[in-house]
KOLVEX-743486 format. One record per residue (C-alpha): residue number from 1; residue in one letter; chain; x, y, z. Coordinates in steps of 0.5 Angstrom, whole numbers, plus 500, padded with zeros to 3 digits. Layout:
N
    k  r  c   px   py   pz
  NUM  A  A    X    Y    Z
...
This chain:
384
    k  r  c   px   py   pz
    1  X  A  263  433  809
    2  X  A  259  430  802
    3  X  A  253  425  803
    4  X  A  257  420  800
    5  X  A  264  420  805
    6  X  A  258  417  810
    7  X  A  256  411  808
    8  X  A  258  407  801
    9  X  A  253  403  797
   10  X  A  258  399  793
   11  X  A  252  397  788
   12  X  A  250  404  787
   13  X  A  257  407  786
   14  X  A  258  401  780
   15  X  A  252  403  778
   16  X  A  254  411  777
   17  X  A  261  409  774
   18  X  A  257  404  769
   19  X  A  253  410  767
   20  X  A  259  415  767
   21  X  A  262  409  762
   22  X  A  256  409  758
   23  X  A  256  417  757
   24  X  A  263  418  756
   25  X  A  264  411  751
   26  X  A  258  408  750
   27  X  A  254  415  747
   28  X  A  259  421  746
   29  X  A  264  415  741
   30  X  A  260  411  739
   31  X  A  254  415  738
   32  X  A  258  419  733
   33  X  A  258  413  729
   34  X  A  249  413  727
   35  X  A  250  420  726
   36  X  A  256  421  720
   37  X  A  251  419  715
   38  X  A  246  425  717
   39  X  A  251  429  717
   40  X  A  253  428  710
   41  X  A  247  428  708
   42  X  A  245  435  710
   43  X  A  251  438  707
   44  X  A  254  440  715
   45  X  A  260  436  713
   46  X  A  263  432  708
   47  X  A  265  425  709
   48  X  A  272  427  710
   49  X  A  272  432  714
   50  X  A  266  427  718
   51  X  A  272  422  718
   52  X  A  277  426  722
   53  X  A  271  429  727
   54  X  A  273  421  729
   55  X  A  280  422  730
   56  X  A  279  429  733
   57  X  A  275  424  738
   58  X  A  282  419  739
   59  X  A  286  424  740
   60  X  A  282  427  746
   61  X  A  281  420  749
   62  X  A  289  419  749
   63  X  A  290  426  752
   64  X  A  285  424  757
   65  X  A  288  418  759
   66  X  A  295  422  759
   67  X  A  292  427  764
   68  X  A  288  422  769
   69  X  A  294  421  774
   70  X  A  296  428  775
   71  X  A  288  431  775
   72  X  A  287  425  780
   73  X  A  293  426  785
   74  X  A  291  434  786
   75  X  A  283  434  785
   76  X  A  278  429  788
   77  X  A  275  423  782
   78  X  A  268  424  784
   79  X  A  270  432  782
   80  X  A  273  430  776
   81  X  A  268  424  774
   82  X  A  261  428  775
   83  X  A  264  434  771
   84  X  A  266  430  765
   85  X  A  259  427  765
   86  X  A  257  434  765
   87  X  A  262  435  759
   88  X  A  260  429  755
   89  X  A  254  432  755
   90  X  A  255  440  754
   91  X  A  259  437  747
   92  X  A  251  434  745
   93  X  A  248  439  746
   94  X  A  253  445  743
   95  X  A  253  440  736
   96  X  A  246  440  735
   97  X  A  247  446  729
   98  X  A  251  447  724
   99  X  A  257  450  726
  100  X  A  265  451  724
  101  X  A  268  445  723
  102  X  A  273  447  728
  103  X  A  267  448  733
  104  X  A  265  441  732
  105  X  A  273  440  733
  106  X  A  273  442  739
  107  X  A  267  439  742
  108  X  A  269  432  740
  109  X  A  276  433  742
  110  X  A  272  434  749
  111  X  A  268  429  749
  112  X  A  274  424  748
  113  X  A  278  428  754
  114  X  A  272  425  758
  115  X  A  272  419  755
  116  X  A  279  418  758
  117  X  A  278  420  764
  118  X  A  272  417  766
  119  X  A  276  410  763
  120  X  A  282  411  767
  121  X  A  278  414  774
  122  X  A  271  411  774
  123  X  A  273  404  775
  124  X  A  279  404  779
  125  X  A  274  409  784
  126  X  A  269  405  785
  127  X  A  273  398  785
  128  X  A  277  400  792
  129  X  A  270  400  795
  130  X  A  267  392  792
  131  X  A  269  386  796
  132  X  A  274  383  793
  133  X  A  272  376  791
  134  X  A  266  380  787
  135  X  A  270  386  784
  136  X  A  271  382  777
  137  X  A  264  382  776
  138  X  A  263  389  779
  139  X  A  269  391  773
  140  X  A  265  387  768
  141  X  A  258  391  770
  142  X  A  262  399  770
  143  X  A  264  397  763
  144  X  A  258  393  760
  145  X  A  255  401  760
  146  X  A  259  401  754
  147  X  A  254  396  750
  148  X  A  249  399  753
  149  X  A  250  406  749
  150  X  A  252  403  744
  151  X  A  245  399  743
  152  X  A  242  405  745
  153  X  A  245  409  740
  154  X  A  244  403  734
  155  X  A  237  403  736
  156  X  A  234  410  738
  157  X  A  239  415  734
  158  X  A  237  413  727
  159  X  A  230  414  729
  160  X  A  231  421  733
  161  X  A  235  423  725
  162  X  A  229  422  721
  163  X  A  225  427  725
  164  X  A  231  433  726
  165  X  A  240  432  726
  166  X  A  239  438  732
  167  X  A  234  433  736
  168  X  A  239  427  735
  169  X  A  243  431  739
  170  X  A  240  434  745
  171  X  A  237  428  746
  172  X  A  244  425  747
  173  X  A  246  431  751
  174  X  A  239  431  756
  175  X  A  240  424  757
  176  X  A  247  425  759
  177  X  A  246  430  763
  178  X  A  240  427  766
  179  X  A  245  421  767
  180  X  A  249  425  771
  181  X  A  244  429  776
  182  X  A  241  422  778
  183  X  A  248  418  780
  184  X  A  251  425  783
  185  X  A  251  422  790
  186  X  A  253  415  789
  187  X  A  260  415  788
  188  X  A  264  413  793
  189  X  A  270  417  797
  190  X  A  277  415  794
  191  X  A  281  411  798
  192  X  A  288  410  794
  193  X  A  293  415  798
  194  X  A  295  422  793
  195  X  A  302  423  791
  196  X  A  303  427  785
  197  X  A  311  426  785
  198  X  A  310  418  787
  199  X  A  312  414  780
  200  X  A  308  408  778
  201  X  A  311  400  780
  202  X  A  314  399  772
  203  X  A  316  392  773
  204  X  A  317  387  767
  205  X  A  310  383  767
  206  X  A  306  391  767
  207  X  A  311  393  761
  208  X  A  308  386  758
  209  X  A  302  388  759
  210  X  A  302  395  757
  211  X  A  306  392  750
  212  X  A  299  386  749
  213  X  A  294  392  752
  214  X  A  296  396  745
  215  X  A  297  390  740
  216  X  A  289  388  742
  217  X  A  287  396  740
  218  X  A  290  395  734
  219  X  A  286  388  733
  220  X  A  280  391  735
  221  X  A  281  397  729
  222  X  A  277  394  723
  223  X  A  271  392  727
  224  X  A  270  399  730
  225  X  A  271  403  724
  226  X  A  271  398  718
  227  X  A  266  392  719
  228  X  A  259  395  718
  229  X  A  261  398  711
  230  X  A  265  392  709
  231  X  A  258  388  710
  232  X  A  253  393  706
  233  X  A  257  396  700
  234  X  A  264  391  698
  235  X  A  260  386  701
  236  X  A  253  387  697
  237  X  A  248  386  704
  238  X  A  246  394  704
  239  X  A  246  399  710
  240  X  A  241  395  715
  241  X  A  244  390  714
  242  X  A  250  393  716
  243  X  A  245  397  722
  244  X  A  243  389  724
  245  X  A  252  388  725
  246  X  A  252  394  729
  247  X  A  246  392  734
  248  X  A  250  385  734
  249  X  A  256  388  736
  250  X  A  253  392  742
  251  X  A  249  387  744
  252  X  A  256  383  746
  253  X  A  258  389  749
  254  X  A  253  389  754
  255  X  A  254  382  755
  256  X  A  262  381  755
  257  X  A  264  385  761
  258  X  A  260  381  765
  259  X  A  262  373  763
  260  X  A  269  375  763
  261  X  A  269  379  770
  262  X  A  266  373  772
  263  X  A  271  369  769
  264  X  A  277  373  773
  265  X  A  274  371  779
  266  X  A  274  364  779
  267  X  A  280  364  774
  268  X  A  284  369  775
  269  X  A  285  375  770
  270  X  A  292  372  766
  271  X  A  288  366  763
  272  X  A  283  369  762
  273  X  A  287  374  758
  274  X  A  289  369  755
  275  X  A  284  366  752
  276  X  A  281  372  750
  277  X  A  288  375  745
  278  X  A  286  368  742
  279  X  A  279  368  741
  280  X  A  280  375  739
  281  X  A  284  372  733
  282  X  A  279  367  731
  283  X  A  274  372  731
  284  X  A  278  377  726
  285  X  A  280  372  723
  286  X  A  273  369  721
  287  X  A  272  377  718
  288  X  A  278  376  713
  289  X  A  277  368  712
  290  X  A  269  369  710
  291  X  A  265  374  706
  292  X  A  258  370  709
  293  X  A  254  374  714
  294  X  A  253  369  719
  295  X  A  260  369  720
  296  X  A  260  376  720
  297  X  A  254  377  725
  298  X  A  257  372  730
  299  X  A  263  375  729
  300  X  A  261  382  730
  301  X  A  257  379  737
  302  X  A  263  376  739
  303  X  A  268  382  737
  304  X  A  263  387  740
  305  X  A  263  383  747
  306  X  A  271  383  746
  307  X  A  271  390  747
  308  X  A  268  392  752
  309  X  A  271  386  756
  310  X  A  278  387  755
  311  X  A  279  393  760
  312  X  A  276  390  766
  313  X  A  280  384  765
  314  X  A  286  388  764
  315  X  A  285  392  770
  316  X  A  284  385  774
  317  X  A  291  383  771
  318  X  A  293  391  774
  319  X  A  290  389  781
  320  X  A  293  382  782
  321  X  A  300  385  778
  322  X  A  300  390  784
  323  X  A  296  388  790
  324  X  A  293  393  796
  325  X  A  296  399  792
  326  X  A  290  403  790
  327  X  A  294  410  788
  328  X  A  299  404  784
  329  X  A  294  400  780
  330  X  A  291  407  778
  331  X  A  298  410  775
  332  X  A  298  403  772
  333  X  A  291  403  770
  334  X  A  292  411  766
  335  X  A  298  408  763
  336  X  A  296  402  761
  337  X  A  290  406  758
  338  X  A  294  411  755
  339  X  A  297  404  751
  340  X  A  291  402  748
  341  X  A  289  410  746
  342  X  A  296  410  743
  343  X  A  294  403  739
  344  X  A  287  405  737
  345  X  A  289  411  734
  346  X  A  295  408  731
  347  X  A  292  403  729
  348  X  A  286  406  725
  349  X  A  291  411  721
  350  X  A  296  404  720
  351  X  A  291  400  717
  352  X  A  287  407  713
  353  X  A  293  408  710
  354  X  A  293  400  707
  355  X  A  286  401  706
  356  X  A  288  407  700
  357  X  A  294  402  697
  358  X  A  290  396  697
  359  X  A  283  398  696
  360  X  A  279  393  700
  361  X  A  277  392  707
  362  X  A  279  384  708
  363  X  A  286  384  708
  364  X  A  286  390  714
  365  X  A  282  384  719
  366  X  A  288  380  717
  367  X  A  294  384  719
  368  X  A  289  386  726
  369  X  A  288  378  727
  370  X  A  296  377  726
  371  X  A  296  383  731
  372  X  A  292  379  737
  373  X  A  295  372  735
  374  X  A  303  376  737
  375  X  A  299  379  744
  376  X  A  298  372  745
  377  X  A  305  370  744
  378  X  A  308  375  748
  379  X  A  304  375  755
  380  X  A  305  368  753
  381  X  A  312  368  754
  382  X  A  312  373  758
  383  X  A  314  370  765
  384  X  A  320  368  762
């Protein structure tokens, strides 16, 4: 029997699913983001190949959101969870020379299939075994270790680059590894029954929510990919004041889980949904309305909050849609994260190609806002 199947700490087992987020999205994605610049500029890549090195990160999220629930119904999670750790920082450590591109391919496609899998697998593990009137803060913390990678990368990687690209890598990859031994015995048995045949409960109101789940992946897309170069080069405030946008953006990360998890459990998660499809929409819409930095900053604080928030807020609404069903609310859940993988990697390649038609970034934050403001609409009529 493992240590952990005798007595669960429901506080230590939040504590690994936030380091397991923190590994697999906070680092092993948006890590890569402070390292593309070097990679160019030591002539391992070009800027386009660097670009499509991200989508290769996309593609494997999607596929890792796709094979959750079989992986899940015939190997234990804590198997599968401690193993993508692992991988996310054998994919580090194998990137730290130069190499082939489709070498590199490869290693960011498997750090993007543990980034699915640790997404669908790492919450809904450790959830079962939170009292339920703290499980939204609980989901809140799992997923503000998306922000703490990210500040972490914001802050540190630029600094491991000036001495060596190799060493920026094996320092993510150490660290991850690292992660990974520390809580090694802090998950949690997995309490939700096993079936492989057993197909998920698909009712209207989970359809609903996959539908605004994508819509909100769209929404997101000019932040994550297009605000920091927007702000330095077509806007004029220069590289650190695009670095200073990105640290903004990770600190509300960090944050944002954690008020919106809190939020649900007084609120309930479908207000708060709703509340946050409309916040969102004024954010992005600020970006495209206003060139100012300020309304920049604060815009990208907020945005950064936003989208580390919206999955635990979508798994609430998964849990409340479908109570006292663990293996359920999973299905659900690697549905719905599949939808948002759809959406994002969608999204991106949508509002790339209006990128190359219009030549400037503003109008993309419009079409995304418009994206927000119709998820709105939708889980607002959704009850009818």
């Amino acid at each position: 029997m493992e240590p952990q199947s005798i007595a669960v700490n429901p506080w230590r087992a939040t504590a690994a699913a936030l380091a397991a987020n923190l590994i697999a999205l906070g680092l092993a994605r948006f890590a890569f983001a402070p390292l593309v610049p070097a990679l160019v500029a030591e002539r391992w890549f070009s800027a386009p190949e660097a670009a499509y090195l991200g989508s290769a990160n996309f593609a494997g999220y999607l596929a890792g959101a796709l094979l959750a629930q079989p992986i899940a119904a015939r190997v234990a999670p804590v198997h599968v969870l401690r193993a993508m750790m692992l991988l996310a920082g054998l994919s580090f450590i194998a990137s730290s020379h130069a190499a082939p591109f489709l070498w590199f391919v490869l290693w960011r496609v498997a750090a993007g299939i543990a980034g699915g899998l640790i997404m669908v697998l790492s919450a809904t593990l450790v959830l079962q075994h939170v009292p339920v009137q703290r499980r939204g803060l609980a989901g809140g913390a799992i997923f503000a270790g998306i922000g703490l990678g990210i500040v972490f990368a914001a802050a540190i990687v630029p600094r491991l680059v000036a001495v060596g690209l190799p060493l920026a890598w094996d320092v993510l990859g150490a660290l991850c590894i690292a992660l990974a031994l520390l809580t090694w015995t802090s998950w949690p048995r997995d309490k939700a029954a096993r079936s492989a045949g057993e197909r998920p409960p698909l009712k209207g109101p989970v359809l609903i929510l996959f539908a605004v789940y994508a819509l909100n992946a769209i929404g997101l897309v000019p932040h994550t990919m297009f605000l920091v170069d927007m702000a330095a080069r077509e806007f004029g405030y220069g590289l650190a004041a695009g670095a200073g946008l990105w640290l903004l953006f990770g600190i509300g990360a960090m944050v944002g889980p954690l008020a919106a998890g809190r939020a649900g459990d007084s609120l309930g998660f479908r207000p708060v949904l709703l509340g946050m499809f409309l916040l969102q929409a004024g954010m992005v819409g600020l970006a495209y309305l206003s060139s100012n930095l300020w309304a920049l900053a604060f815009s990208a604080l907020v945005i950064g909050g936003c989208t580390a928030a919206i999955p635990p807020v979508v798994l609430g609404r998964v849990r409340e849609l479908i109570p006292h069903n663990p293996h359920g609310q999973r299905a659900v859940w690697s549905l719905a994260t599949t939808a948002f993988a759809i959406g994002q990697a969608g999204g991106a390649f949508a509002l790339s190609g209006v990128l190359g038609s219009v030549g400037h970034y503003s109008p993309l934050f419009g079409i995304s806002a418009a994206a927000l403001l119709l998820a709105f609409v939708i889980k607002l009529l959704g009850r009818k």
